[in-house]
Structures are given as C-alpha cells and as structure tokens.
C-alpha positions as protocol buffer text, in pm:
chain_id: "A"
residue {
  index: 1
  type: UNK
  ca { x: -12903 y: -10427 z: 4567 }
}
residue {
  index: 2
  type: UNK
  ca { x: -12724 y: -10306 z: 4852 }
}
residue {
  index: 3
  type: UNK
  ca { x: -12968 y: -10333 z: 5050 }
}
residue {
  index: 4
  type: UNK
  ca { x: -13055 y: -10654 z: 5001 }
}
residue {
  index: 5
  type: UNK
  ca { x: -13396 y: -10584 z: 4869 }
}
residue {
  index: 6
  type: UNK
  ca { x: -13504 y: -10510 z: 4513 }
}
residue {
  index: 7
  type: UNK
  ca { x: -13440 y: -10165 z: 4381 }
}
residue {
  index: 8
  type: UNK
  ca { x: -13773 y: -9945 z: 4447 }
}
residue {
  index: 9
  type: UNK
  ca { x: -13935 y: -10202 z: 4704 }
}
residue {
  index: 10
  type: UNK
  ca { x: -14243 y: -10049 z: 4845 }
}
residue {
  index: 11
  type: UNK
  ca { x: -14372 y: -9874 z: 4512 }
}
residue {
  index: 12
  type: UNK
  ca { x: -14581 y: -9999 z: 4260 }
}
residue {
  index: 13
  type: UNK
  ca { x: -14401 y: -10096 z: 3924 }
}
residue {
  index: 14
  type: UNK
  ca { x: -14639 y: -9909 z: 3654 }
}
residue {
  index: 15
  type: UNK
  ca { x: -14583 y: -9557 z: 3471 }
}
residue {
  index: 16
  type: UNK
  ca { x: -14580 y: -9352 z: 3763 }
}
residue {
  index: 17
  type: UNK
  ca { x: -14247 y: -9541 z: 3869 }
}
residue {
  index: 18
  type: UNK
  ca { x: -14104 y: -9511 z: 3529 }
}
residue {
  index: 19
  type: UNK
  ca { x: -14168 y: -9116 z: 3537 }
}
residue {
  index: 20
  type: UNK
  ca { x: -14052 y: -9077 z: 3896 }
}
residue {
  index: 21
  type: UNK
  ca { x: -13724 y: -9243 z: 3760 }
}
residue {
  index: 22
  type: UNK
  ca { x: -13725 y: -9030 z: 3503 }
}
residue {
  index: 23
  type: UNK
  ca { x: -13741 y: -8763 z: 3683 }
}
residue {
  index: 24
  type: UNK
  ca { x: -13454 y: -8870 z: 3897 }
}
residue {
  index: 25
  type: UNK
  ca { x: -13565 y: -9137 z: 4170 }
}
residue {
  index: 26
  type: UNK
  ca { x: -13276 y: -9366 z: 4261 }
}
residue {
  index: 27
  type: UNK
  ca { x: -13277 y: -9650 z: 4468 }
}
residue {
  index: 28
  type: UNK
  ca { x: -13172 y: -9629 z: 4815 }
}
residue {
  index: 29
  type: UNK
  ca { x: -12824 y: -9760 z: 4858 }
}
residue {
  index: 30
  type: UNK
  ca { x: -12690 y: -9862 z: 5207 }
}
residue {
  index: 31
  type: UNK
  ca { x: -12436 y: -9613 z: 5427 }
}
residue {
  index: 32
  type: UNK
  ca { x: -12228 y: -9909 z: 5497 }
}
residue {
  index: 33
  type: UNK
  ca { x: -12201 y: -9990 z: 5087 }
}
residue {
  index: 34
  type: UNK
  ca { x: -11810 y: -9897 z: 4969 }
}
residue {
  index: 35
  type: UNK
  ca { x: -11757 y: -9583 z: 4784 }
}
residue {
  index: 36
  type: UNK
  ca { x: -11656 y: -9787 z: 4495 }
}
residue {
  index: 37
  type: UNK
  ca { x: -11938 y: -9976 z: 4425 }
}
residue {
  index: 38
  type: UNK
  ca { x: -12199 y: -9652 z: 4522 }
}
residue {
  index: 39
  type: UNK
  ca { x: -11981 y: -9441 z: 4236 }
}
residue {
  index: 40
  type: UNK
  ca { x: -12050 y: -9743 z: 3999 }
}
residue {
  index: 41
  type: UNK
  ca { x: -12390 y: -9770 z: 4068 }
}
residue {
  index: 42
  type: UNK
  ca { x: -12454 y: -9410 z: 4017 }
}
residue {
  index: 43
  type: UNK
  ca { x: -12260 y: -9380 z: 3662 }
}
residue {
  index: 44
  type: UNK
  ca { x: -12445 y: -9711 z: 3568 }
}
residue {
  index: 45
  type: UNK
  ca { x: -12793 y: -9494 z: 3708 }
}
residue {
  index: 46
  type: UNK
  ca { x: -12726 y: -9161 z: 3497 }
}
C-alpha cells in the first residue's frame, strides 16, 4: 500500500503465497512511509 503497488506484486497468488505468509512474508513497505502508519500496518499483519 505504501508503495503504491498491491501487497506481494511480483508473486503468484496460489498456496505457496498463503504458506510463505504464513510463515512470515510481509509486504514491503516504503522507507519514506511514517512510523505511525508502518507500526499499524505491522500490528494489523501479526
């Protein structure tokens, strides 16, 4: 979202995704996002 493309652009949306997610995979969020908004996005991702 902050990067302004969809979250996980470049993979393949199947099972393998859903594991690696699982497993911990987060989207990539930008540097120049504000602390505020990259805590909230990583208590909404856990």
């Amino acid at each position: 979202m902050s990067t302004g493309q969809r979250a996980f652009d470049g993979y393949q949306f199947d099972n393998c995704l859903a594991i690696k997610i699982i497993r911990g995979l987060r989207p990539e969020i930008a540097s120049e996002t504000l602390d505020c908004y990259i805590e909230f996005a990583k208590e909404c991702m856990n």
